[in-house]
C-alpha positions in Angstrom: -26.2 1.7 11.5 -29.6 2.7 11.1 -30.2 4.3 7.8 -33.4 6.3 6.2 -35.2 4.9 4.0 -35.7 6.1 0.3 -34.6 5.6 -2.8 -30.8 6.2 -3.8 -30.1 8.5 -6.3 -26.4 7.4 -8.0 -24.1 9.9 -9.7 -21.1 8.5 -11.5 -18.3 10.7 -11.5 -17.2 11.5 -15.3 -14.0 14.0 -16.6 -16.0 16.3 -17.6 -15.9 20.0 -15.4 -19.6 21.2 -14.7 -19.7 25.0 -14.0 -19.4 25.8 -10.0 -23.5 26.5 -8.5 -23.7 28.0 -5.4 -25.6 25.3 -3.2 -28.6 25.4 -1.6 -27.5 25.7 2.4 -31.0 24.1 3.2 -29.9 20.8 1.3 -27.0 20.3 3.6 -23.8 21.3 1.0 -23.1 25.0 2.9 -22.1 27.9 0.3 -19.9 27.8 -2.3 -18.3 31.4 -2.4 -17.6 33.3 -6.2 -14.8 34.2 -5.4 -13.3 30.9 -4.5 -14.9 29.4 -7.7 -13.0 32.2 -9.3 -9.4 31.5 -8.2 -10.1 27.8 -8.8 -10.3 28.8 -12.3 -7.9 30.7 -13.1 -5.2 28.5 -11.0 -2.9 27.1 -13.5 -3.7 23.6 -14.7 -0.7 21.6 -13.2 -1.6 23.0 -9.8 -5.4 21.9 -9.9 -6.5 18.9 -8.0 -6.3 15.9 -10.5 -9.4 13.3 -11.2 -8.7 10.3 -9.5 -7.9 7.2 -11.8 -10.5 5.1 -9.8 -14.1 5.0 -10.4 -16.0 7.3 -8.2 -20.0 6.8 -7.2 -22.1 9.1 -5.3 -25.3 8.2 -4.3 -27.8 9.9 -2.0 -30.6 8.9 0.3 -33.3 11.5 -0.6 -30.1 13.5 -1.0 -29.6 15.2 -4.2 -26.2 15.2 -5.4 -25.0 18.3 -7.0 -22.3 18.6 -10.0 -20.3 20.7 -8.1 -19.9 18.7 -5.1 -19.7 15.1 -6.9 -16.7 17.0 -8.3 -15.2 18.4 -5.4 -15.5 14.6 -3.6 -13.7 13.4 -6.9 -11.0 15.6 -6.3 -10.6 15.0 -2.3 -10.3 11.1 -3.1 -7.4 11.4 -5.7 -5.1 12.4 -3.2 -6.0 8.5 -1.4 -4.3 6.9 -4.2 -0.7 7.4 -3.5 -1.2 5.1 -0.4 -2.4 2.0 -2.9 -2.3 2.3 -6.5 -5.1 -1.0 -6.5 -7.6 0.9 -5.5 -10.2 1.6 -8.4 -13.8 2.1 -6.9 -14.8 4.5 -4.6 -18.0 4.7 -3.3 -19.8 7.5 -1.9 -23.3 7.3 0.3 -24.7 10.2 1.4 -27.6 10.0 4.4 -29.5 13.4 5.9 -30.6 12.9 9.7 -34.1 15.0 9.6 -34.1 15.0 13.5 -33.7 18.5 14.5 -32.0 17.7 17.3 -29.4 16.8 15.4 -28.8 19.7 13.5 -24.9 19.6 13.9 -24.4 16.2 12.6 -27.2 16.0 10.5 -25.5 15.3 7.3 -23.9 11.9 7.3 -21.2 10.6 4.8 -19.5 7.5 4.2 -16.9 6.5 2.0 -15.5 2.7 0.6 -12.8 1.9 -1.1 -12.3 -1.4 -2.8 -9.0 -2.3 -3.8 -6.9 -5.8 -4.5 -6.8 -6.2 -0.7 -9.7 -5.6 2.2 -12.4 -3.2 1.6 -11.6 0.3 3.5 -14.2 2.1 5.1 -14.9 5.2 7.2 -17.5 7.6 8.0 -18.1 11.1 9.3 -21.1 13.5 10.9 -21.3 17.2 10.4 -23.7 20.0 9.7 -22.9 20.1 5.9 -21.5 17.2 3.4 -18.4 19.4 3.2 -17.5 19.4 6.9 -18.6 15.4 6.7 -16.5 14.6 3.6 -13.2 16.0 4.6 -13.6 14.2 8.0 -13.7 11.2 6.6 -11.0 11.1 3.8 -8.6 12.4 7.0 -9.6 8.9 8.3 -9.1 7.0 5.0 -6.1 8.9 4.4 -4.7 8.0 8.4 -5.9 4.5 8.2 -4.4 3.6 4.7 -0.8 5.6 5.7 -0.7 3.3 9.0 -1.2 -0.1 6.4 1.6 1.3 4.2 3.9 1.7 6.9 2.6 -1.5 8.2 3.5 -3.3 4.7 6.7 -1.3 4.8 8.4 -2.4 7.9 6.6 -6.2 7.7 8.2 -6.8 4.0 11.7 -4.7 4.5 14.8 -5.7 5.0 15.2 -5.7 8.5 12.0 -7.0 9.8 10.9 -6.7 13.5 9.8 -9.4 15.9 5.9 -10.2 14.6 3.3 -9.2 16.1 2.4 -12.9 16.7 5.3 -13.6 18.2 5.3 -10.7 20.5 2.0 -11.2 21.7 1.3 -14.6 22.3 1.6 -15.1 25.4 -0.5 -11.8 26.4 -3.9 -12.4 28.3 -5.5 -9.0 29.4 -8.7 -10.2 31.6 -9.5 -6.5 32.2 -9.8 -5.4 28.3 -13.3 -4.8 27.2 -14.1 -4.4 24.1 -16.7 -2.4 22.3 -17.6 -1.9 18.7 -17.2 1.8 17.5 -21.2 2.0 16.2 -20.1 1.4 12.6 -21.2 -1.0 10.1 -18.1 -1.7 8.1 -16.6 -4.0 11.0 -15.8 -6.4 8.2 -15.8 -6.9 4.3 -19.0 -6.6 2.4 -19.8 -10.2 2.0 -20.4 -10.4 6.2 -24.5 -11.1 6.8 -26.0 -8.1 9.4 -29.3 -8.4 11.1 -30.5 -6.0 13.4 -33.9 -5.9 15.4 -36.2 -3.5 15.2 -37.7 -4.8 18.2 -36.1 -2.5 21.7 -37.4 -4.1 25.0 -34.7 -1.6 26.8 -30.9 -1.7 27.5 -29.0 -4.8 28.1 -30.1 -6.6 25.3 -28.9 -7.8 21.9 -29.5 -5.7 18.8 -27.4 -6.5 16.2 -25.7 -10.0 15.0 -23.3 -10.2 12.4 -21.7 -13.0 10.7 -19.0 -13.0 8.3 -16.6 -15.5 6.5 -13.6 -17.2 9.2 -11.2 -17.1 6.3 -8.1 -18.4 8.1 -5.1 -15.6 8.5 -2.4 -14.8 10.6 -2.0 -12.4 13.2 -0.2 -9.8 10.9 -3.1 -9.6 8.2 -5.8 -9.4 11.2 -4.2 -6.4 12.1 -3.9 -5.1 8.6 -7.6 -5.5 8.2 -8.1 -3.8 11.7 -6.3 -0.9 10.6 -8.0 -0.7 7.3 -11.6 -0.4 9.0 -10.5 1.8 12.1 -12.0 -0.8 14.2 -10.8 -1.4 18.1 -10.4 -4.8 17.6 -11.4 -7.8 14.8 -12.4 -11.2 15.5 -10.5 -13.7 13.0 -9.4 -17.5 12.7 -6.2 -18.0 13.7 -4.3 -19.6 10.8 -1.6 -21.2 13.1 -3.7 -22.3 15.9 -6.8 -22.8 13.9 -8.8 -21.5 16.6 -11.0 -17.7 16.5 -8.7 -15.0 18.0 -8.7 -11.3 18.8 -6.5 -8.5 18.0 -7.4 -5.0 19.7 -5.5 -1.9 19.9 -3.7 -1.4 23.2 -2.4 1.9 24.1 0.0 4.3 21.6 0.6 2.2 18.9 0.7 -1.5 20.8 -1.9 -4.3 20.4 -2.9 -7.4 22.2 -3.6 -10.4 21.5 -6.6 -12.7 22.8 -6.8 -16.8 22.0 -9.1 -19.3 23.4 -7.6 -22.4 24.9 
């Protein structure tokens, strides 16, 4: 993920309720209409958008970070709490893309959540933060539904065949897999280098190393999910050997062990 240099500007979200600004469309938020500030305030207070109970941290790459929108991402991320009641950080970045050529995805969001369990991430493109923003909490909110569920049917009552069970004998030689061009493949504490140096295609760019914490089949996959990654790379706890889960078509998976 290549990102612009500068120095980041952080916000920390508080319960206080700045005034609605109309934004400045040049700086990437859009326009905030009057008369939509207007019915925001005089909707009754048990129908407004509550502040989420986790911390919340913008910060911006040569961004600047309005009240009214640090607000309006506060409120957007309370609604991701109902899927895991650990969560208490959220952490905003915000990144403008000054190549003109890419004026409809210019502005560039990402969001992680850190929880008791693995770190959640997602990001989104668009030609305003507000466009960007609600792209990605649909992906946070789709990603952390599918874990519940997951969690759900795993730890219930009548619990299916696993995953590892189901799978282990699958050997697809015709999968290919391919990263999805983000950096949150894995938890924060993975090492990324990436060279600045292109020679042309067919080359490596990017290696990435991160902890082979031993777990079984069913937690890969519940890390997969949390990331929205095709596939993760993990060591196996059963066979003690590296393995890959990947996302098959629908809502199957497969399974990939070396010998």
């Amino acid at each position: 993920m290549n990102r612009l240099c500068g120095q980041i500007r952080e916000v920390r979200v508080t319960t206080s309720r700045p005034s609605v600004k109309e934004a400045d469309p040049s700086a990437g938020y859009g326009t905030v209409a009057d008369s939509a500030a207007s019915d925001q305030a005089e909707q009754p207070a048990a129908d407004r958008p509550r502040a989420p109970r986790a911390e919340v941290v913008v910060k911006g790459r040569n961004v600047e970070v309005p009240d009214h929108f640090r607000i309006h991402v506060a409120e957007k991320l309370s609604r991701l709490e109902r899927f895991d009641p650990s969560i208490y950080l959220f952490d905003v970045e915000l990144f403008h893309e000054r190549n003109r050529r890419q004026r409809k995805s210019c502005q560039r969001l990402e969001i992680t959540v850190r929880g008791k369990g693995p770190v959640a991430r997602a990001e989104a493109c668009a030609d305003s933060f507000y466009g960007a923003l609600e792209l990605a909490v649909q992906k946070l909110e789709s990603r952390l539904r599918r874990t519940k569920d997951r969690r759900r049917v795993h730890y219930g009552e009548k619990t299916p065949v696993s995953v590892a069970e189901a799978t282990a004998d699958l050997i697809d030689d015709s999968i290919a897999v391919h990263p999805n061009g983000s950096d949150a493949a894995h938890d924060h504490r993975s090492q990324d280098w990436e060279s600045s140096d292109y020679s042309g295609p067919g080359h490596i760019v990017r290696t990435k190393v991160h902890p082979a914490n031993p777990m079984t089949v069913d937690d890969a996959l519940y890390q997969m999910e949390l990331v929205g990654h095709d596939f993760f790379l993990f060591q196996d706890k059963e066979t003690d050997r590296p393995s890959v889960v990947y996302r098959r078509h629908a809502f199957d998976y497969g399974l990939i062990r070396l010998a």
